[in-house]
C-alpha positions in Angstrom: 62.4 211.3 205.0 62.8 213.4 202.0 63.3 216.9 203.9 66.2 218.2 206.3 68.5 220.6 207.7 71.5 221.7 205.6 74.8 224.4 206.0 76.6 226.4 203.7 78.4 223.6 202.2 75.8 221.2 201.7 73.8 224.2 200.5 76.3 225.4 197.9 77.6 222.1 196.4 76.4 218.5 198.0 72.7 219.8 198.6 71.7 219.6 194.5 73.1 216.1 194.5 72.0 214.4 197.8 68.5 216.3 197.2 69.0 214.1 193.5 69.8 210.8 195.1 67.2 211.1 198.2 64.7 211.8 195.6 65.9 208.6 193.6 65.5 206.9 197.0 62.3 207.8 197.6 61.3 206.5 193.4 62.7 203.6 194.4 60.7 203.0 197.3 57.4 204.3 195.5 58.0 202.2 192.4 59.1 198.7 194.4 55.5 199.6 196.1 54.3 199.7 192.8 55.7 196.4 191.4 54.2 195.0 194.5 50.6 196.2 193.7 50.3 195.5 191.0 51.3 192.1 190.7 49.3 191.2 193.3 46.3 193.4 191.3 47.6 191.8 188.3 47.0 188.4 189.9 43.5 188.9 191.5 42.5 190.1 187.7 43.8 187.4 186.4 41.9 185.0 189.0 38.7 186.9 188.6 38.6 186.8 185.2 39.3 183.2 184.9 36.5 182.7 187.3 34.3 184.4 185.4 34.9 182.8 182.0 31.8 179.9 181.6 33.2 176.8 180.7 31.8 174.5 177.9 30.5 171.5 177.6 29.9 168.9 174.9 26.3 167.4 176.3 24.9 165.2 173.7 26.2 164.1 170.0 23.8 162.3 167.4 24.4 161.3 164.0 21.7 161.4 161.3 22.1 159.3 158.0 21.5 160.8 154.8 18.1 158.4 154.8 16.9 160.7 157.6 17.1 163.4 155.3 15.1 161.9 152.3 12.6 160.9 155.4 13.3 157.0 153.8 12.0 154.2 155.8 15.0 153.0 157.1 16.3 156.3 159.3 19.6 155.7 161.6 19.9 157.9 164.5 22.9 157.0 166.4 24.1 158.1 169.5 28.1 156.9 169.4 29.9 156.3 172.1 32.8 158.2 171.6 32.6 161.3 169.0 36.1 162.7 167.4 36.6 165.7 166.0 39.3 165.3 163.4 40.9 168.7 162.8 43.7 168.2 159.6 44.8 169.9 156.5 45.6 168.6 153.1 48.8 170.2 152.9 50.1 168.6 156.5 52.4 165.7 155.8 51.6 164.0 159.5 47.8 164.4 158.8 47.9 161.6 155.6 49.2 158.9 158.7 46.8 159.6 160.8 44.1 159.8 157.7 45.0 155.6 157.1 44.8 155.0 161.0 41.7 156.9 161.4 40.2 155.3 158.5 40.7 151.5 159.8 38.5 152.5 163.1 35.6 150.4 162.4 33.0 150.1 165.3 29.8 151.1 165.9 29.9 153.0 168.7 33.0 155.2 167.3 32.0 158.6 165.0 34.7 160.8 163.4 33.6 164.1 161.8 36.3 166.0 160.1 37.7 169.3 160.4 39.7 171.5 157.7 40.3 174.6 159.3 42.7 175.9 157.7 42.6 178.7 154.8 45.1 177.0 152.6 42.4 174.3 152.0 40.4 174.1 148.8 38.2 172.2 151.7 38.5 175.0 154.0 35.4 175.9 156.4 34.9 178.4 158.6 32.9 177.1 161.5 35.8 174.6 161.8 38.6 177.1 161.6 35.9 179.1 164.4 35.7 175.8 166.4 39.9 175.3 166.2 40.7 179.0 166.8 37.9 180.1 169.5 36.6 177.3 171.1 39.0 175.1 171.8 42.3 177.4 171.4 44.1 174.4 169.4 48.0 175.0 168.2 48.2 172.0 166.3 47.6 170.2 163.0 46.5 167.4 163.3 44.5 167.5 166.6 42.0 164.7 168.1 39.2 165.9 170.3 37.3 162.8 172.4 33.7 163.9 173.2 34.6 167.4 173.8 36.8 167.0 176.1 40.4 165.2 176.0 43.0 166.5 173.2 45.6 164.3 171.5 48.5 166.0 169.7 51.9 164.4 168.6 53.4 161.2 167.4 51.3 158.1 169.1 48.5 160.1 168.4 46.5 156.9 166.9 47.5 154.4 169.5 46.7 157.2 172.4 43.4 157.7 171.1 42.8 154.0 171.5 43.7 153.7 175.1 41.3 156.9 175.5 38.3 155.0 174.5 39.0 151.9 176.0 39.5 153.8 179.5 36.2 156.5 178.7 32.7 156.1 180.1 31.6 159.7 179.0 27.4 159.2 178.5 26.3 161.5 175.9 22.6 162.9 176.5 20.0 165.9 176.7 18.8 165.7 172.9 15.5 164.4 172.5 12.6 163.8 169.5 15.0 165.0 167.2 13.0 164.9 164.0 13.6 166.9 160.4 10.5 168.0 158.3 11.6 169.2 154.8 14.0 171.8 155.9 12.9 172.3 159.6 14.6 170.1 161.9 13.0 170.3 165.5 14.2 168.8 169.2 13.6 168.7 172.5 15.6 169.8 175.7 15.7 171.9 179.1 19.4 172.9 178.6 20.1 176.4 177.8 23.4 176.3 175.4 23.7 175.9 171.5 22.5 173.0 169.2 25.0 172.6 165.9 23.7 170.9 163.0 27.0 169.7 160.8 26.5 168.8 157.2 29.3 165.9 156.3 30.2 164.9 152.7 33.0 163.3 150.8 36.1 165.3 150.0 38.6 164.4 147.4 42.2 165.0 148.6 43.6 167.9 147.0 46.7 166.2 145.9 46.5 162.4 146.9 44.0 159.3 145.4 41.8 159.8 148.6 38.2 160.4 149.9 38.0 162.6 153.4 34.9 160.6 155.2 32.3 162.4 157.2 34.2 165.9 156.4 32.3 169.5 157.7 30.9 171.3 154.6 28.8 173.6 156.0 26.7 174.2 159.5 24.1 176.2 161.0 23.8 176.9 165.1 20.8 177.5 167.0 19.8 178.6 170.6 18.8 175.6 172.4 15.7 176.7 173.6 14.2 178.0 170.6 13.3 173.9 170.0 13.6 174.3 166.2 16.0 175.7 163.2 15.5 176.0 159.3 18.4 174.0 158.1 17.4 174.5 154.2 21.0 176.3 153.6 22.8 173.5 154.6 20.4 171.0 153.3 20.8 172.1 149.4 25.1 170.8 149.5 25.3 167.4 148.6 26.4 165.5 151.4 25.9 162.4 153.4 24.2 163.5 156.6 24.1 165.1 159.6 25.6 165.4 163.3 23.4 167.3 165.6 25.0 168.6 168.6 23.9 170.1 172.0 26.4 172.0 173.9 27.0 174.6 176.7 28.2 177.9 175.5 32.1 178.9 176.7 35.7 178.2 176.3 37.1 174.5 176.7 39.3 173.4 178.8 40.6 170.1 177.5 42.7 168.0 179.0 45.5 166.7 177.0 45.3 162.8 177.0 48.6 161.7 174.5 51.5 160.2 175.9 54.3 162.5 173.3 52.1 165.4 173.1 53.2 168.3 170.4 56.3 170.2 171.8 55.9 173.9 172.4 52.7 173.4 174.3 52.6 174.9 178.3 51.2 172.2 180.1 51.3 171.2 183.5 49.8 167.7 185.3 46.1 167.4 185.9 44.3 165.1 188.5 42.9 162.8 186.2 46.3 161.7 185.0 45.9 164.0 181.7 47.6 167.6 181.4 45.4 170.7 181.2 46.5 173.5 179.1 47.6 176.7 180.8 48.1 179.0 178.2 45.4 181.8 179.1 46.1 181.0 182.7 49.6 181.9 182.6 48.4 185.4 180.6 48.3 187.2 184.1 51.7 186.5 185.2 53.1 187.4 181.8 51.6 190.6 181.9 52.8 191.1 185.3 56.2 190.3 183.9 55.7 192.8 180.8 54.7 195.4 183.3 57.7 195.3 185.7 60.1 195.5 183.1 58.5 198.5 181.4 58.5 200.2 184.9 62.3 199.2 184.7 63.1 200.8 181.5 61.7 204.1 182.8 63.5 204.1 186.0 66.6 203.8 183.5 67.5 207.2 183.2 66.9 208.4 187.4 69.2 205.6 188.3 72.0 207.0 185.3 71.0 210.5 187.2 71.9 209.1 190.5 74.8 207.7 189.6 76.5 210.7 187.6 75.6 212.2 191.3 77.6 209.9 193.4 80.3 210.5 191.3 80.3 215.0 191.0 79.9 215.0 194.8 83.3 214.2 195.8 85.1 216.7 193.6 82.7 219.6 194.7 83.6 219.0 198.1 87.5 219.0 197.5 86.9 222.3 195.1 85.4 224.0 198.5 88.1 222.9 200.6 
């Protein structure tokens, strides 16, 4: 394709140039191969490494009073229901609504545990801002997790949160003989993931006349299958108990349950009637996209070449002539 027989003319003059745009020609055709390629590689990448990230999984929640902890006669272990994870900020206007709304939740099968993840806190705490950041990818203050698993962000967040647990049968189980001697607290279970003990105390409000409830002030994480953990560290803060969870190690993929979710979010429909967040699913085809346009910026200067071609062929020819 890119060799062929020339004459004197083509040889002295148009030769140079045609031999420029045939070998244009035959970039093009290489690099449109290229863009091909490697979107499709691009995509089975993409796939395989979704497919190989291990989801998570909130298994069992329980709360332990802080009579547990004195080892008092009367010890409440409670399994709730429906667990929230409360993830706000003092400085965020839209968390002090939710705060009041939260606060007149008052059944027995409903725990919140609170969440200041972020750095501008006086309250701030790093397993939380972990837990925002890593696990569950969150973009939003405030956020609502339900049992691990749905998200609600935006204005209704409240009201949503209400139809989830009216419309939720999630079962929380696979902790068992959970028992704390002095500063070794002890369990038993066959799953292979992580148990999080969460020391909760009372917060004063930075700014405002207010008490944050059941609010993360330290935590310590275990491997599942060691069946025990010295919790002493988190045992010295004053606080007013503990929330012992069992979970399977991995990313979440929560499906978002409001009805005005937080703008800015990618989301697309899910089965259940929630949406699931796509952002790291989408990462593939935006790197595909990144990629073909960088390509495009170095084919820049051949097709500038070619063209400059075209047009210094014409006027060669009528110089000969």
């Amino acid at each position: 394709m890119c060799k062929g027989e020339r004459g004197p003319l083509l040889n002295t003059f148009l030769y140079p140039h045609i031999m420029e745009g045939r070998n244009f020609w035959c970039s093009l055709v290489v690099l449109v191969v290229v863009l091909a390629s490697s979107g499709s590689v691009l995509e089975k990448a993409a796939a395989q490494e979704t497919s190989s990230v291990e989801e998570g999984a909130t298994l069992d929640v329980l709360y332990l009073s802080e009579a547990c902890l004195g080892l008092e006669e009367e010890c409440e272990q409670t399994r709730p229901d429906h667990f929230i994870e409360y993830f706000g900020a003092d400085w965020c206007e839209p968390c002090k609504v939710l705060d009041n709304d939260i606060d007149v939740i008052n059944t027995t099968d409903v725990f919140v545990m609170r969440h200041h993840p972020s750095p501008l806190d006086i309250s701030y705490n790093t397993d939380s801002n972990l837990r925002f950041n890593w696990m569950y990818r969150l973009l939003f203050l405030p956020s609502l997790i339900h049992n691990g698993e749905g998200l609600l962000t935006g204005t209704s967040q409240a009201q949503d949160l209400g139809n989830v647990m009216s419309n939720s049968t999630t079962t929380f189980a696979g902790l068992n003989e959970v028992a704390l001697n002095n500063s070794l607290i002890s369990w038993n279970s066959s799953v292979n993931g992580t148990v999080s003990v969460w020391r909760l105390g009372d917060v004063q409000h930075e700014t405002e006349d207010y008490i944050h409830r059941n609010m993360v002030i330290g935590a310590a994480h275990f491997n599942a299958s060691s069946l025990q953990g010295n919790i002493s560290q988190i045992l010295e803060m004053n606080g007013t108990g503990l929330v012992v969870m069992l979970e399977t190690d991995g990313e979440r993929n929560l499906t978002v349950k409001s009805a005005n979710p937080a703008a800015g979010l990618d989301l697309i429909d899910n089965e259940d009637g929630g949406i699931t967040s796509t952002i790291k699913q989408t990462s593939g085809a935006r790197l595909a996209m990144a990629t073909m346009v960088g390509l495009l910026v170095l084919l820049a200067p051949a097709l500038v070449m070619w063209k400059n071609a075209l047009k210094s062929a014409p006027m060669a020819s009528s110089e000969q002539e």
